[in-house]
N, CA, C and O atoms as a printed pandas DataFrame, in Angstrom:
     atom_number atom_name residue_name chain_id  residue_number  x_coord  y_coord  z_coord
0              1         N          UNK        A               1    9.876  -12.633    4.664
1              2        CA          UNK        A               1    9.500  -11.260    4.953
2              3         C          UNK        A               1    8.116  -10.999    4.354
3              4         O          UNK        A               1    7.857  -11.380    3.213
4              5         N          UNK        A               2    7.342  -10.436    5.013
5              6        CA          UNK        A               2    5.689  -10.046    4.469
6              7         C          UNK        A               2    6.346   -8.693    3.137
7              8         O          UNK        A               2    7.147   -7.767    3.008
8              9         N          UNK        A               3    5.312   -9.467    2.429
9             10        CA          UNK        A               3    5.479   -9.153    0.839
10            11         C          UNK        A               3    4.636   -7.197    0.980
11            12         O          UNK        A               3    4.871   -6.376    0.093
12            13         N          UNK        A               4    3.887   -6.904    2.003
13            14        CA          UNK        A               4    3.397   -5.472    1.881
14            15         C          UNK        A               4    4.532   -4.531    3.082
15            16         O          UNK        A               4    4.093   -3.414    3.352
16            17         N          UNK        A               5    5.884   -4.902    3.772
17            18        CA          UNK        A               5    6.578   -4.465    3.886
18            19         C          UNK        A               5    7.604   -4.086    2.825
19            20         O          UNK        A               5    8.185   -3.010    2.682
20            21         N          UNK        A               6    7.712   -5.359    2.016
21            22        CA          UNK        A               6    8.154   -5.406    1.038
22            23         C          UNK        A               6    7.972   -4.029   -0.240
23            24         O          UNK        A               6    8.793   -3.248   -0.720
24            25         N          UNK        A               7    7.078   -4.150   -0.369
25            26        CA          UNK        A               7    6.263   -2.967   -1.171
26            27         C          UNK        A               7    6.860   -2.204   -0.582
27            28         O          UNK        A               7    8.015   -1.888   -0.865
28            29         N          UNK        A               8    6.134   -1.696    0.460
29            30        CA          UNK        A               8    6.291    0.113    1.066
30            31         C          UNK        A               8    7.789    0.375    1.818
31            32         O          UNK        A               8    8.138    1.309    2.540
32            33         N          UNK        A               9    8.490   -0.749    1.389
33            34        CA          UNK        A               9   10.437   -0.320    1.114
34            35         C          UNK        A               9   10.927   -0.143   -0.365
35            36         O          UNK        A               9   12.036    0.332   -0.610
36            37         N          UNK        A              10   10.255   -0.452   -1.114
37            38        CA          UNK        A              10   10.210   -0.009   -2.432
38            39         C          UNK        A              10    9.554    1.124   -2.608
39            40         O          UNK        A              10   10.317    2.049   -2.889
40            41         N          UNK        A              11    8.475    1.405   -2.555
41            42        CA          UNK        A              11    7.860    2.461   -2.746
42            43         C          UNK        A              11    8.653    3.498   -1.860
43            44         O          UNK        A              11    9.028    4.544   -2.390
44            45         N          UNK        A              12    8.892    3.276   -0.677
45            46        CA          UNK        A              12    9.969    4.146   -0.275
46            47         C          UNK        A              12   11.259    4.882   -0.378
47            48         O          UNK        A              12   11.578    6.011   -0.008
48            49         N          UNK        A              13   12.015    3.786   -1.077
49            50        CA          UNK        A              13   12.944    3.659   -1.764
50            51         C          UNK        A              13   12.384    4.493   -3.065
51            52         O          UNK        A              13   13.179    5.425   -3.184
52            53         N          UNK        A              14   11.748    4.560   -3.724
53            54        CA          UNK        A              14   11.912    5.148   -4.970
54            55         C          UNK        A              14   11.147    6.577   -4.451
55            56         O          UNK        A              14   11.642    7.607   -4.910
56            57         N          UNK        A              15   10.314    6.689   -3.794
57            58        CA          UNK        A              15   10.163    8.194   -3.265
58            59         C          UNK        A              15   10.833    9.180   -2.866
59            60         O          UNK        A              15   10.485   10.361   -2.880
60            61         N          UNK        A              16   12.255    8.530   -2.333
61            62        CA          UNK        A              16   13.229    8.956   -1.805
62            63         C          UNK        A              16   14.125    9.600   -2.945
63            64         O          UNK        A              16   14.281   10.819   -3.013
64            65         N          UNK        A              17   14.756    8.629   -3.916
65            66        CA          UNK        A              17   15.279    8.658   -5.112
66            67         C          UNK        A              17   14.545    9.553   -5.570
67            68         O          UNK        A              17   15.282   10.449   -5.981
68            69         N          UNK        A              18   12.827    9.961   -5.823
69            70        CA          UNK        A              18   12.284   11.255   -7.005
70            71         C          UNK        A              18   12.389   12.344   -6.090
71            72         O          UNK        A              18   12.168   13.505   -6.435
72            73         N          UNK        A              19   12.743   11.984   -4.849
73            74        CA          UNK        A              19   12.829   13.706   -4.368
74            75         C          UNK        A              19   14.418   13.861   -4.745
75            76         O          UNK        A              19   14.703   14.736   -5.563
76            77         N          UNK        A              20   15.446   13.071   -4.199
77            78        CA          UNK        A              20   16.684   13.584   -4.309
78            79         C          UNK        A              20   16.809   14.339   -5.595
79            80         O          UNK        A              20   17.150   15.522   -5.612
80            81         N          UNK        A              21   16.445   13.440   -7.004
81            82        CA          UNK        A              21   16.454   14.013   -8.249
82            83         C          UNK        A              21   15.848   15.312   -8.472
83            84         O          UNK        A              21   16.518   16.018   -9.225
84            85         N          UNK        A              22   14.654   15.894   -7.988
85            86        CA          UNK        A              22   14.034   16.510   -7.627
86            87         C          UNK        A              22   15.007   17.783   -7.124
87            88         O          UNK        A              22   15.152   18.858   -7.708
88            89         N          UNK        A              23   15.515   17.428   -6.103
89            90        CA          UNK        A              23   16.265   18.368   -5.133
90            91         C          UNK        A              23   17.439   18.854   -5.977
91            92         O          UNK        A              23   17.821   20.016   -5.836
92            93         N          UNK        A              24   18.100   17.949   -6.938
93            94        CA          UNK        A              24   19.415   18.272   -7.501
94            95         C          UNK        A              24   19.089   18.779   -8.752
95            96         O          UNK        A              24   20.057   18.879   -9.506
96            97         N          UNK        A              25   18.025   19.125   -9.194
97            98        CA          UNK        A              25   17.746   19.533  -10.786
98            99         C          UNK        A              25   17.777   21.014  -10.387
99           100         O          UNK        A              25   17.198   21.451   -9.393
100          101         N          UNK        A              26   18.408   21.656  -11.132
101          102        CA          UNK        A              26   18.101   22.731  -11.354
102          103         C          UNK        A              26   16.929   23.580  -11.415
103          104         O          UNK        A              26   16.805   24.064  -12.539
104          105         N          UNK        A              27   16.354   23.802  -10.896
105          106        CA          UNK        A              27   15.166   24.951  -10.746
106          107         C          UNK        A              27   15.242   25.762   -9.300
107          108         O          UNK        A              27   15.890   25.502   -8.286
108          109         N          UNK        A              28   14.142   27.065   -9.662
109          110        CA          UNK        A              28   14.043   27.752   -8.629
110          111         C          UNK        A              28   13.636   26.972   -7.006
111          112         O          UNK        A              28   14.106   25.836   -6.946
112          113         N          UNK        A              29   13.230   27.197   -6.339
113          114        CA          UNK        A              29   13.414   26.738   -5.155
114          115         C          UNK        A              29   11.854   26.547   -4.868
115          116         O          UNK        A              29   11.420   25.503   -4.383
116          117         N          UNK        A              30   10.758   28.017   -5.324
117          118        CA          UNK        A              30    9.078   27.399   -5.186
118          119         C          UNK        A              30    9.017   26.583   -6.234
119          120         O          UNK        A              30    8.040   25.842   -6.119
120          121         N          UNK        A              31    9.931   26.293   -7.690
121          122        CA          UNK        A              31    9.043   25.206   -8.425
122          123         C          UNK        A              31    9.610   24.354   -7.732
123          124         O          UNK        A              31    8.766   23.817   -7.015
124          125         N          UNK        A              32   10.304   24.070   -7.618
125          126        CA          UNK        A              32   10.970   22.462   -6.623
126          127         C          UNK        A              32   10.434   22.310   -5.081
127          128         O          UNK        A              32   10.710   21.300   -4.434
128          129         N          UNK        A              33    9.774   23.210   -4.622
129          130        CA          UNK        A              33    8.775   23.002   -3.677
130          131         C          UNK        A              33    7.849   22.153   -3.979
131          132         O          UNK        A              33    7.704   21.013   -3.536
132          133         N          UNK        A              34    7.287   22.653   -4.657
133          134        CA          UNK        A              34    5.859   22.511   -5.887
134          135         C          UNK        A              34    5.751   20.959   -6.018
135          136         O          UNK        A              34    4.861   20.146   -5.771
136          137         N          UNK        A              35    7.126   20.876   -6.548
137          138        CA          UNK        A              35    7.210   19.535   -7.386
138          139         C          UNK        A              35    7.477   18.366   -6.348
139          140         O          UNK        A              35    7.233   17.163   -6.443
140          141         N          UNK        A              36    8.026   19.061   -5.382
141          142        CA          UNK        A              36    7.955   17.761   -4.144
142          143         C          UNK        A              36    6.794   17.499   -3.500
143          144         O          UNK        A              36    6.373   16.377   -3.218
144          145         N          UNK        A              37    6.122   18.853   -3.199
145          146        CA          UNK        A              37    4.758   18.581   -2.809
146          147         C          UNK        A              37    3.748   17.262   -3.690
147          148         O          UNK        A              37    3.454   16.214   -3.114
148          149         N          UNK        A              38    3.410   17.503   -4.844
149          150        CA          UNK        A              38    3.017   17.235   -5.870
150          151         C          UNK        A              38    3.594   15.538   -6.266
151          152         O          UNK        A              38    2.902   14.715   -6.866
152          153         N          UNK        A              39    5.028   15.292   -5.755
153          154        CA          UNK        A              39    4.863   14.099   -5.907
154          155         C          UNK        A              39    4.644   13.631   -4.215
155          156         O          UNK        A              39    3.759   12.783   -4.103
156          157         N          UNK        A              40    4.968   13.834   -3.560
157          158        CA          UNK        A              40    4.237   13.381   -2.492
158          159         C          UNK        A              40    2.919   12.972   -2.291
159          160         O          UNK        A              40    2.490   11.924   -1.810
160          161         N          UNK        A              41    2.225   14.141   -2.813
161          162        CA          UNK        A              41    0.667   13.564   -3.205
162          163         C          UNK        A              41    0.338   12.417   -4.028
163          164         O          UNK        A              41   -0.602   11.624   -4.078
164          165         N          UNK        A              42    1.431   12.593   -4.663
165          166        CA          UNK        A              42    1.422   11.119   -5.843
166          167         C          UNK        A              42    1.609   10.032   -5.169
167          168         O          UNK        A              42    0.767    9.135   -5.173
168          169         N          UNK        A              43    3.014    9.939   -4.330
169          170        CA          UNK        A              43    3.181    8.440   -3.467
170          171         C          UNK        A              43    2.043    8.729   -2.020
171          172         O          UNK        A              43    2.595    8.095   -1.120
172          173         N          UNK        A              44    1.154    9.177   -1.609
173          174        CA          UNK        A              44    0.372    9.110   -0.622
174          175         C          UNK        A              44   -0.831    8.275   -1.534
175          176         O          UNK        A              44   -1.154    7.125   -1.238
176          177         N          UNK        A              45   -1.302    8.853   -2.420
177          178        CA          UNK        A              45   -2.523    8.124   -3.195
178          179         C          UNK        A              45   -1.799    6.899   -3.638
179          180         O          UNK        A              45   -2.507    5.896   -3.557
180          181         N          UNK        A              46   -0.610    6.693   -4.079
181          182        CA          UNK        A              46   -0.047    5.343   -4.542
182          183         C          UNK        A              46   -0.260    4.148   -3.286
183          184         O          UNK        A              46   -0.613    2.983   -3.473
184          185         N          UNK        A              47    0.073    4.813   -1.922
185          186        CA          UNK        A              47    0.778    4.017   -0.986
186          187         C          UNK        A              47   -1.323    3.912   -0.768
187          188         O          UNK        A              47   -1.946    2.864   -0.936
188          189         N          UNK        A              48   -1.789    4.878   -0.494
189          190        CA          UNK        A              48   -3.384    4.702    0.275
190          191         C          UNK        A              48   -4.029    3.424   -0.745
191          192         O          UNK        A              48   -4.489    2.457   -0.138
192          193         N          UNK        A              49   -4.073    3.395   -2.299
193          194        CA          UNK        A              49   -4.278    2.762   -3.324
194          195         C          UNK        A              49   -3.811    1.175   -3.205
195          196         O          UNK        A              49   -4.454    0.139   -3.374
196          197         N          UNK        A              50   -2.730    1.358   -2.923
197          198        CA          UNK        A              50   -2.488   -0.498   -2.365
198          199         C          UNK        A              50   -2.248   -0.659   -0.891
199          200         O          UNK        A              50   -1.668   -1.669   -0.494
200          201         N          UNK        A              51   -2.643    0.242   -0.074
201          202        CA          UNK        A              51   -3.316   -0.219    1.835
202          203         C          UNK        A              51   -4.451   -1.376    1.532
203          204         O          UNK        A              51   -4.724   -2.561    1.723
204          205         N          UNK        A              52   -5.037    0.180    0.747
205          206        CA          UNK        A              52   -6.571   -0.700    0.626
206          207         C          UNK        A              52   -6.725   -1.753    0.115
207          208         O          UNK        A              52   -7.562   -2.468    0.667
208          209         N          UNK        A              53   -6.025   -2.315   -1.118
209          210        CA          UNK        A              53   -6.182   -3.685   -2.224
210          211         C          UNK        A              53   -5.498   -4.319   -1.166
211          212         O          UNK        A              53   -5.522   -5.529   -1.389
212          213         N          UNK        A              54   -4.683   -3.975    0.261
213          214        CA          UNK        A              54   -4.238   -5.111    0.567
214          215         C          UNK        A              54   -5.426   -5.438    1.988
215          216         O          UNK        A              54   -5.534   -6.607    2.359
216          217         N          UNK        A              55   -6.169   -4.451    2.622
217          218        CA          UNK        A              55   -6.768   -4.730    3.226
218          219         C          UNK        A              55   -8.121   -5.328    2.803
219          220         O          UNK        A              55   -8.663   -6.222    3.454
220          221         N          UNK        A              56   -8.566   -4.874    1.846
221          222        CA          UNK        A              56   -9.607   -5.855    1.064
222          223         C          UNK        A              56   -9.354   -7.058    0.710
223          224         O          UNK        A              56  -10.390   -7.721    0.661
224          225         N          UNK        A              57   -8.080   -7.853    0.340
225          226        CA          UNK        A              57   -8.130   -9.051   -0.149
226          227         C          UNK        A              57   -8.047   -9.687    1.412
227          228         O          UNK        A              57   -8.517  -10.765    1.776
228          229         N          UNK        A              58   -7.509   -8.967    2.007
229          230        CA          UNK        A              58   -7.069   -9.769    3.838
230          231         C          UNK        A              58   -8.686   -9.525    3.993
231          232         O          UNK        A              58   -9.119  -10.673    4.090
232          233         N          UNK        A              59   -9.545   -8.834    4.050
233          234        CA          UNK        A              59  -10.871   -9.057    4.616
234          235         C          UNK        A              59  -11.774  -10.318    3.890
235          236         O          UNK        A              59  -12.442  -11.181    4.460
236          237         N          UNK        A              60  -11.590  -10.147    2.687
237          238        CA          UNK        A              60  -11.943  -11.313    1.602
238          239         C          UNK        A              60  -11.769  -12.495    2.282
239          240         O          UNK        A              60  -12.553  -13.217    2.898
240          241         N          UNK        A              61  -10.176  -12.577    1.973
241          242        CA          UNK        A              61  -10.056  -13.651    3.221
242          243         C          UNK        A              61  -10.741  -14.013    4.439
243          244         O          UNK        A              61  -11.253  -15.080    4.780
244          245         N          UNK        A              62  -10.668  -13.195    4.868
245          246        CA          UNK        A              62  -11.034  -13.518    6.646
246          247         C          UNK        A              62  -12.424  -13.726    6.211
247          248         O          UNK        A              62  -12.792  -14.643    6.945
248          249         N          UNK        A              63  -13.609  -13.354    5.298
249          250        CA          UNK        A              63  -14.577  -13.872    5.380
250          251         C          UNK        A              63  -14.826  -15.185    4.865
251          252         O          UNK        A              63  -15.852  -15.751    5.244
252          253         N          UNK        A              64  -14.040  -15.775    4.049
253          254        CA          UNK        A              64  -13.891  -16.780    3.075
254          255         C          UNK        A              64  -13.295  -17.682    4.187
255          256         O          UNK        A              64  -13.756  -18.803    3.972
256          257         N          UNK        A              65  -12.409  -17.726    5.382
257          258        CA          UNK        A              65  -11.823  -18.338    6.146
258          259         C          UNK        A              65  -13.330  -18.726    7.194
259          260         O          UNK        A              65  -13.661  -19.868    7.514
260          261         N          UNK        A              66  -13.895  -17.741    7.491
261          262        CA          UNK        A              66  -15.112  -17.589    8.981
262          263         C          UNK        A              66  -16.130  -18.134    7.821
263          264         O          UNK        A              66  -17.069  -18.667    8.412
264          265         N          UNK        A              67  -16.265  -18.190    6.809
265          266        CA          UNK        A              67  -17.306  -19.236    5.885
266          267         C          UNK        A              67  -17.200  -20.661    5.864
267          268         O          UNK        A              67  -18.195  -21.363    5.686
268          269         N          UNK        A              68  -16.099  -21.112    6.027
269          270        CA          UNK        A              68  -15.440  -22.201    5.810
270          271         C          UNK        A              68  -15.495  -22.774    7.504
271          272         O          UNK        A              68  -15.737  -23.955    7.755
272          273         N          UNK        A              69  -15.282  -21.939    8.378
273          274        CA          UNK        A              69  -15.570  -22.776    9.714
274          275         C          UNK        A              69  -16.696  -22.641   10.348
275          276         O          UNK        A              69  -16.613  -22.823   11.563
276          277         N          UNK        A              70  -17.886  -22.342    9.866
277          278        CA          UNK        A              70  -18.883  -22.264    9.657
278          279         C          UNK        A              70  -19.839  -23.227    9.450
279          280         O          UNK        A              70  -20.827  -23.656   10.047
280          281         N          UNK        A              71  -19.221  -23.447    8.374
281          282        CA          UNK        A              71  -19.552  -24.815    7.543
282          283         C          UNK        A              71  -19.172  -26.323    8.046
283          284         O          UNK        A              71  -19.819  -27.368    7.975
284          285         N          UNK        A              72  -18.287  -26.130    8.413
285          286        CA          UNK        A              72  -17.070  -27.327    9.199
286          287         C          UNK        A              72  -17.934  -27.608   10.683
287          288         O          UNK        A              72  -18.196  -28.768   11.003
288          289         N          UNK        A              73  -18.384  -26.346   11.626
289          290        CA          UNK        A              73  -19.131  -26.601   12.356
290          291         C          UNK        A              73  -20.715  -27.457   12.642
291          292         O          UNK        A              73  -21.229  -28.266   13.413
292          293         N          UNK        A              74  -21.088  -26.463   11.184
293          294        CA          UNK        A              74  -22.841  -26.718   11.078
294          295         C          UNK        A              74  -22.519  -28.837   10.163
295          296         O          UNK        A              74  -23.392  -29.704   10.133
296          297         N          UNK        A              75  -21.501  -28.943    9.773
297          298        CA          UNK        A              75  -21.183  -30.501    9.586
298          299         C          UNK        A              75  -21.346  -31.044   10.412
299          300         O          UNK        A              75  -22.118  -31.991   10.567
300          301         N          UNK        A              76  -20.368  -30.363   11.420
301          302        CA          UNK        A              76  -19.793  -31.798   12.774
302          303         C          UNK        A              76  -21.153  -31.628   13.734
303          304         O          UNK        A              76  -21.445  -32.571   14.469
304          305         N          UNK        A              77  -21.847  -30.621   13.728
305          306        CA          UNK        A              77  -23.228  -31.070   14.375
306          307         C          UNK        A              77  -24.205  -31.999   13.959
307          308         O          UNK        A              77  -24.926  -32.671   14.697
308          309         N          UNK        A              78  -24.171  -31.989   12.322
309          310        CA          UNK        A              78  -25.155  -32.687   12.044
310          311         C          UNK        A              78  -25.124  -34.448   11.984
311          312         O          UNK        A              78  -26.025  -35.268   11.806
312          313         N          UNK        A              79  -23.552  -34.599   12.235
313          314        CA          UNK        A              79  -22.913  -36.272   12.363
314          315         C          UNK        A              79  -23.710  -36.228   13.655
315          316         O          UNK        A              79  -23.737  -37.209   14.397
């Protein structure tokens, strides 16, 4: 199974879990608005925060891959 599905079923999974807790605590109804809002914002910057570290190391890659056949090419011409 790809390891960044992996993640964002965890991260899901536990987003799920801080709202339920959330939902069952005792408070008024706008602070527990509040507080869901508020972590939502939290797992959106969490989840946007490792998109990106995962799309940067995949671009890393892909340039480090198109460097490498590059190279492999400008070889087999020069045999």
């Amino acid at each position: 199974m790809n390891s960044s599905k992996v993640l964002l079923g965890v991260l899901g999974g536990v987003a799920a879990g801080a709202i339920a807790g959330i939902l069952f605590a005792p408070a008024k109804g706008s602070k527990t608005r509040k507080r869901i809002v508020n972590k939502g914002a939290d797992y959106a910057k969490e989840v946007k925060n490792k998109f990106d570290k995962v799309t940067k190391e995949f671009s890393n890659q892909y340039e480090s891959i198109l460097q490498e056949a590059k190279e492999l090419v400008t070889d087999h011409q020069e045999k």
